[in-house]
Structure formats: structure tokens, C-alpha cells
N, C-alpha and C positions, 0 to 999 in steps of 0.2 A: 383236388390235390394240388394241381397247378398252381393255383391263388398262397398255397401255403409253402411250397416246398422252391417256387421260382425267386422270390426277395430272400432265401436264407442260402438257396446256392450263389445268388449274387455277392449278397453280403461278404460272404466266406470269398467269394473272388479280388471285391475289391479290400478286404481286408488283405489277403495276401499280397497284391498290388503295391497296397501302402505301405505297407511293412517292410517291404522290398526293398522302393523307393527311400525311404527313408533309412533305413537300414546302413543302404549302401552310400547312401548321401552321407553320413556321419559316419563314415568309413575313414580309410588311409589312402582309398584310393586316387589316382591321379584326377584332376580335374574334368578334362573331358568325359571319360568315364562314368565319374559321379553326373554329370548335369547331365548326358544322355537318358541313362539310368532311371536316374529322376523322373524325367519329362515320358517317357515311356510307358512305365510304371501308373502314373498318377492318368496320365491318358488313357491306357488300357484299364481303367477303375474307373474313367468316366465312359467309356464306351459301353462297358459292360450293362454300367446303370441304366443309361440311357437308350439300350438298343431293347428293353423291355416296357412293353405296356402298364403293367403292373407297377412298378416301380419310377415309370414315370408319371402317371396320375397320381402319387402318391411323394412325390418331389414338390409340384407344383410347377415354380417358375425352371425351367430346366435349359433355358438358352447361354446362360454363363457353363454349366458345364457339358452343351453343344460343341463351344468352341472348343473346350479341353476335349472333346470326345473325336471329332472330327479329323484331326491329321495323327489318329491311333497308326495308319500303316505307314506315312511318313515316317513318326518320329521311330517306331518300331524300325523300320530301316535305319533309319542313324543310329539307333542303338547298336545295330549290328555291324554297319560300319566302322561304327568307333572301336566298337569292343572289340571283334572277330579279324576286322581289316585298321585297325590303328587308324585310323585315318584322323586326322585333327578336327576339330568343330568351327570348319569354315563357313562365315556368312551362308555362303551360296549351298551349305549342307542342309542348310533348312527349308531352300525351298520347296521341295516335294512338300512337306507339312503346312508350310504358306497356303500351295495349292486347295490343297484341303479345305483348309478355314475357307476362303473366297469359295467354292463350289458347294461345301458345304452352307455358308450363310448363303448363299443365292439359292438354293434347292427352299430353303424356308420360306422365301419372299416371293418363290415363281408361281407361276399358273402350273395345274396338276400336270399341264402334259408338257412345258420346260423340266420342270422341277424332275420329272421322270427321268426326262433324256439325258439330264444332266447326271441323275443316278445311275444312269448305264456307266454313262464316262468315269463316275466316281471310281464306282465297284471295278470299273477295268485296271484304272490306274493303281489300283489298292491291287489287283492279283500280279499285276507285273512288279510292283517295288516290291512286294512279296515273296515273290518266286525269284527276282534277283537277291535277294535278303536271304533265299534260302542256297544260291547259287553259291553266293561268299562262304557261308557255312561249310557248304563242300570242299569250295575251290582252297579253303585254308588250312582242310581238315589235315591233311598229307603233313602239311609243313608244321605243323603243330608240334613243338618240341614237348611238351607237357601229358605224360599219359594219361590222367585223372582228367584234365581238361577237354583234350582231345574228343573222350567217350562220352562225358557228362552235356560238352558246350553241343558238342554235333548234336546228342538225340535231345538236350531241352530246344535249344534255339531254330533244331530242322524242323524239331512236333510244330512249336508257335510256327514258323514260315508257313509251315504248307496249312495249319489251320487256318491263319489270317487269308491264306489265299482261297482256301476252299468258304471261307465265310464273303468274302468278293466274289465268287461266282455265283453263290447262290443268292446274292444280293442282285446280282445279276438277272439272274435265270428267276428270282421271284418277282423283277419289274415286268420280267417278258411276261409270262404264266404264273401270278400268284398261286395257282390251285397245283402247282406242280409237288411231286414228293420233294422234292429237294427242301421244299420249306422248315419241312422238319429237323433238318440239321444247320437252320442257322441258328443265330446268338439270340433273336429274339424268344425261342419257341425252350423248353425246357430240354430236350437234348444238347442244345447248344449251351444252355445255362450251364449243363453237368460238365461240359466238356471245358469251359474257359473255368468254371471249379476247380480243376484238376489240374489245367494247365498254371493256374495261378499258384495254386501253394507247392506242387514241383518246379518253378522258377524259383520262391521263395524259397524252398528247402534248399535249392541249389548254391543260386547265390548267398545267401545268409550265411550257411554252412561253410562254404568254401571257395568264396569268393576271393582267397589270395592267392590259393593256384590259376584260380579261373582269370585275375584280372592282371597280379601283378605279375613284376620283370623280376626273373631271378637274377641275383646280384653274384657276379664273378667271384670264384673260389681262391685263395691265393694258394698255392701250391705247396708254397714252404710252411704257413701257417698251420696247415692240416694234417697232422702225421699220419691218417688214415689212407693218404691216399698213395698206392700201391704203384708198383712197377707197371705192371701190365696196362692200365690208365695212361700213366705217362709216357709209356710206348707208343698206346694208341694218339696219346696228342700230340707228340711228336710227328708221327706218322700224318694226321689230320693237317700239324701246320705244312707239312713237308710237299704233300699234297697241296694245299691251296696257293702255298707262296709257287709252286709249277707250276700255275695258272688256272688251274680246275674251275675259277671260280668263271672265269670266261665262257663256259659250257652253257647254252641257251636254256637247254633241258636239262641242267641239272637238277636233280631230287635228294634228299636225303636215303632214297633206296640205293640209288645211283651209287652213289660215294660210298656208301658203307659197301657194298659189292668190290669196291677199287680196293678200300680198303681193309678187304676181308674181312671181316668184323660184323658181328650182327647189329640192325638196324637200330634196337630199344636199348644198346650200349653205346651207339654214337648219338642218339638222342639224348640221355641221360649226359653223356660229357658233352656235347654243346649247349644244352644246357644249365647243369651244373656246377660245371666247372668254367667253363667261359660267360655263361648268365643271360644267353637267347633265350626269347619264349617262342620265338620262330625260326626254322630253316630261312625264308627269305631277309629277316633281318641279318642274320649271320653272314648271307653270300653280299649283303649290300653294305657292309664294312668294308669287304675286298674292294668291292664295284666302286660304290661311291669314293674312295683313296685312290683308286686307279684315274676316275675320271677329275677330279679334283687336281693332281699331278698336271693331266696334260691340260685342263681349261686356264691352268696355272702356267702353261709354256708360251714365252709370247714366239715362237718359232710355230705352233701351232693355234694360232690366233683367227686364222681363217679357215680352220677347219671346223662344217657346223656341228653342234652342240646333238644332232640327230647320229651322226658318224661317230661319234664319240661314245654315245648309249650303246649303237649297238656294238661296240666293238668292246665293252664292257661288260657285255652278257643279256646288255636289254633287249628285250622282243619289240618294241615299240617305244616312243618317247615318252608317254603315257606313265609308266610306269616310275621310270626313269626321273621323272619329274618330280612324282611325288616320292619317292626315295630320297634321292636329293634334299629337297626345302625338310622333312623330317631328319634329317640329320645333319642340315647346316643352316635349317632354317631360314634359307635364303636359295631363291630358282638359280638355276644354272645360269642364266646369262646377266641376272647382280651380281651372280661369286664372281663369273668370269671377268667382269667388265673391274670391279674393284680389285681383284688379286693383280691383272694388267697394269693398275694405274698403278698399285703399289711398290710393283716390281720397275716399271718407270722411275717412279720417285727415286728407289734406291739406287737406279743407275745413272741419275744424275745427281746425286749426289754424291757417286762415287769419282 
């Protein structure tokens, strides 16, 4: 039964895979997004193939898509970085995937018992970018302005984390004791065929389907344009700006729980009008309009020129620089100490020429 039923649940997976991939590549969506997407996709469709015996005696030459198969939990992290944490598609995002290729092509060319050790090291690194990939999923889940996203991104992209992770342990746990049960539930063995089946055309349905809540930004509502929109709305946004121009946005821990308690108001009403009507797809974007104008202002003061650029995050709401950093370059596309150093020389200029 194996011989027959393990190439048609693959097939059905890399099928879904592709479809995906491409799907979303000939999308609207932003760039990042699509090439993440892409690269994930098309990797997760060589992995699948290639982690089968069956399917690879019946491939043939299979080391061109080795290389596509091999950094599946890298690029799978950048996809979720991209998508889940916005993060831009910087050089240094690909190296975890890098990694992969080189440890993966030396596993091919080593003596059995390198080639091993280095499979431990593989599989380890594949469960922690994993279970960090599945961490962001969490960590974003809160801030998620978007209901439909919110439910749909957490349980496709946490199921894929924690499978990818659970398919690294047992990658694992079958170099130490191949005869272990654990064998049965990885990707080579038909359980696991069934299980990346399943995962594959629910990503597919997911994204295909409604990938424009899932990816895109909702576009600000104009107020006067909409006659639908009601008193009690514009109370509440009133109330909302009246609230953050008082500083709220300064609050380290602030949550979108938070603030709708200040502002009595239930929580999926002030979701709905930030984004909606203002056009966030996240709570943390929303508070880093406040933040980022705040810190902007003073990196802009040359009276506070010597004040470092750490004191100034945190006194804007950042927990760390870290963050702060990348907030920043995302929304002026440029680090805090280029803006600062250019808005100084600017403001120079204009005082000697006054």
C-alpha cells in the first residue's frame, strides 16, 4: 500500500506548495511577501519529494532539488518573518537558509559518521528557527488588528511551526536510535506523507483564498467620504486620538487590551477602528507612528545632539534599541543615527544661511 499511496500524497503536497507559490507570486502583494512566499513554498515541494525513498529512486538525479530542499526551515522562517513580523528582506535574512545549503551539501560529500553529526546539528538548528517561527506567530498574535487573520495566520502558520519542529526532532532522535517510534511520524515514512498533505492544501486554501486580509494593509478611511460612519465611531476616535496625543503611547506595556479598558470600549470595536478607519494591520504599527514622530522630533533637536539615540527609544516606549531600530529604518528607511546625523547638518545649513 505504501509504494502506491506515498508519491500521490506527495504529489497532492507539492502540488499544493506550487500552486501557493505561484499563486501568491502573481498576486498584488507587496514584494517582500511575494518572494518570501515563493521561496518557501517551492522549497517546502522539494523537501517533501525528496525526504522520500520512493520518490527519490524514481527522480533520479535529485541534488539540484537537494539544494531547494535543504534550507525548507530557513526560508520557512523568513516567510514568517516577513509575513507575521514585516520585517524587510535583508541580505543577512537569508542567512539561516545559506546555512542550510553548506551543511546540507557537506552532509552529502562526508564520511557516514561526519555526515551524521552534522545531521544532528542540522535537525537542531531546523527545531529552534522553528519554534522561534512559531514564537513570532504568538508574540504577534495579540497585536493583530485583523479578526479573520488573527484566527486563520495563528492556527495555519503555529500547525506548520510546531510540525517543522517536531519533523527536526525526530530527524534527530532517528540519527541517535533509527529503530525508535518516533520514526513513524517523520516526513519520510507515510504518516508523515499524510500529515504535510494536509498541511499543504490548508496553507493553500488559506492563502489563495484570502490572502488579502492575510497580507495586505488596510487603507485609511476618510471620514467625511463615508456617510456611514456614525456618531458613536467618531466619539470613540476622538476619544482614541485624545488619548494618545496625552501620551499613552509612551506606556512600555501597552496593549490593545490596555487601551480599550482606558477607553471603555470593547476590545473588537477598537480593533476594527484602528484598523479600519486609520488602516493598521497591527497594534505595534499604530503605537510606532506616535513613537517614531516623537523620536524623530528630538533626534531633530540639535539642543539634544548629545543625547544617545538608546535614551531617546526608551523614553518613547521602547523596551530595548532593538526594536526601536527596526521601527525606525521601516518607516524612514533610514537608522536613527543617518536621520540624525542628516536632519543636524540640515538644520545647520539653514542657520547659516539665515
Amino acid at each position: 500500500m505504501l509504494p502506491v499511496f506515498d508519491p500521490l500524497l506527495r504529489g497532492i503536497a507539492v502540488g499544493a506548495f506550487c500552486v501557493t507559490g505561484l499563486g501568491v507570486w502573481r498576486s498584488e502583494l507587496g514584494r517582500d511577501s511575494r518572494v518570501a512566499t515563493l521561496l518557501a513554498c517551492f522549497s517546502a515541494a522539494a523537501w517533501t519529494l525528496t525526504e522520500s525513498d520512493t520518490t527519490r529512486s524514481g527522480l533520479g538525479q535529485v541534488f539540484p532539488l537537494l539544494l531547494l530542499a535543504f534550507p525548507v526551515a530557513g526560508l520557512f522562517w523568513l516567510f514568517v518573518a516577513t509575513v507575521i513580523e514585516d520585517r524587510p528582506l535583508a541580505p543577512l535574512a537569508f542567512a539561516p537558509a545559506a546555512a542550510f545549503v553548506v551543511m546540507g551539501s557537506a552532509m552529502t560529500v562526508a564520511s557516514a559518521e561526519v555526515s551524521d553529526r552534522l545531521g544532528v546539528a542540522f535537525n537542531v538548528l531546523a527545531v529552534l528557527l522553528c519554534l522561534h517561527a512559531a514564537l513570532m506567530v504568538l508574540r504577534g498574535w495579540q497585536g493583530d488588528l485583523v479578526a479573520s487573520r488573527r484566527s486563520l495566520r495563528a492556527a495555519i502558520l503555529g500547525f506548520a511551526a510546531v510540525f517543522a519542529a517536531v519533523q527536526g526532532g525526530t530527524g534527530v532522535l532517528r540519527l541517535l536510535d533509527p529503530a525508535g517510534p518516533w520514526v513513524e511520524f517523520s516526513i519520510r515514512r507515510l504518516d508523515g506523507a499524510v500529515i504535510v498533505a494536509l498541511l499543504g492544501v490548508a496553507m493553500g486554501a488559506l492563502f489563495l483564498h484570502g490572502r488579502a486580509p492575510l497580507f495586505a494593509t488596510a487603507r485609511p478611511r476618510d471620514d467625511g467620504a463615508d456617510p456611514r460612519a456614525d456618531a458613536a465611531e467618531r466619539l470613540l476616535l476622538a476619544g482614541l486620538a485624545a488619548t494618545m496625543d496625552g501620551g499613552a503611547w509612551r506606556n512600555e506595556g501597552l496593549t490593545i487590551g490596555r487601551l480599550a479598558r482606558e477607553l471603555a470600549t470593547p476590545e473588537h470595536q477598537l480593533r476594527r477602528l484602528i484598523n479600519g478607519r486609520l488602516g493598521h494591520r497591527n497594534f505595534a504599527d499604530f503605537l510606532n507612528g506616535y513613537r517614531i514622530k516623537a523620536a524623530q522630533g528630538r533626534l531633530a533637536d540639535p539642543a539634544q545632539a548629545r543625547t544617545t539615540i538608546a535614551a531617546i527609544a526608551f523614553d518613547v516606549g521602547y523596551g530595548s534599541l532593538s526594536p526601536f531600530n527596526r521601527a525606525f529604518r521601516a518607516t524612514t528607511g533610514s537608522t536613527p543615527t543617518l536621520w540624525r546625523r542628516d536632519a543636524l547638518q540640515a538644520a545647520a545649513n539653514s542657520a547659516e544661511a539665515d
